[in-house]
C-alpha positions in Angstrom: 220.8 -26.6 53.2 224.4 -27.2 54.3 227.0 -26.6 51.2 230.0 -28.5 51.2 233.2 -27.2 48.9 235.9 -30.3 48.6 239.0 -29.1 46.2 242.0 -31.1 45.4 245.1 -29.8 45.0 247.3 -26.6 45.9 245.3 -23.4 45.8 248.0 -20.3 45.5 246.9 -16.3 45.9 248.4 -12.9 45.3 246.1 -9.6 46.5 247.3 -6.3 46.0 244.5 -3.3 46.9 244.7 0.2 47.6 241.5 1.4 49.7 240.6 4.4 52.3 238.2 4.3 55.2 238.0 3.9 58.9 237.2 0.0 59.0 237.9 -2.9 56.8 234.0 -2.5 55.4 235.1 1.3 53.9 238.7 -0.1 53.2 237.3 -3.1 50.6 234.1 -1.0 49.6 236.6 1.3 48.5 239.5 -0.6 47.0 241.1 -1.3 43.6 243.7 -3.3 42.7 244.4 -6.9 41.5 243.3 -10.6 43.0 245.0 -14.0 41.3 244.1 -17.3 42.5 246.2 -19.9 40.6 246.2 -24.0 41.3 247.2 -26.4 39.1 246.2 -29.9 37.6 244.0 -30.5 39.8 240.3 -30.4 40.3 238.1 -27.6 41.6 234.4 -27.5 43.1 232.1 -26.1 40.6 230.3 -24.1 43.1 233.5 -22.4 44.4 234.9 -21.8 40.8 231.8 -19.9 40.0 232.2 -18.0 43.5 235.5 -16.7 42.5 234.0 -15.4 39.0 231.1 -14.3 41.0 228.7 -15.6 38.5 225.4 -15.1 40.4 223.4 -17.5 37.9 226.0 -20.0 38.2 226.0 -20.0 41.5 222.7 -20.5 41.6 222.6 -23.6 39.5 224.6 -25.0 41.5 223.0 -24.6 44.5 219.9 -26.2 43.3 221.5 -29.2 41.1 224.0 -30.0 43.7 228.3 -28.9 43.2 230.2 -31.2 41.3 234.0 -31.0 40.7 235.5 -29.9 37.5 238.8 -30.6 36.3 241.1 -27.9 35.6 243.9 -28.1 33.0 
């Protein structure tokens, strides 16, 4: 099954992490810090909205009923 994200609009992002390790796996597995994704007025796929929260349930749904696009305000 081929999944295919279509957003419209300006996605913007600021990460700031702090991690240790001796690759980039150990670096994230051990990082903290902040991620903001902002966009505006636009309209997002469902299916990559609920990736960001990491809603595993969500993501689910959406796999099985198909993605549909949800405006954001």
């Amino acid at each position: 099954m081929a999944v295919v994200i279509k957003t419209d609009g300006k996605i913007s992002g600021q990460v700031a992490l702090k991690g240790h390790g001796n690759s980039v796996a150990q670096m994230l597995g051990s990082a903290s810090g902040e991620v903001a994704v902002l966009m505006g007025k636009d309209e997002i796929s469902n299916i990559l909205l609920e990736f960001l929260g990491l809603d595993g349930g969500e993501i689910i749904k959406c796999l099985v009923r198909g993605d549909r696009h949800v405006p954001l305000r």
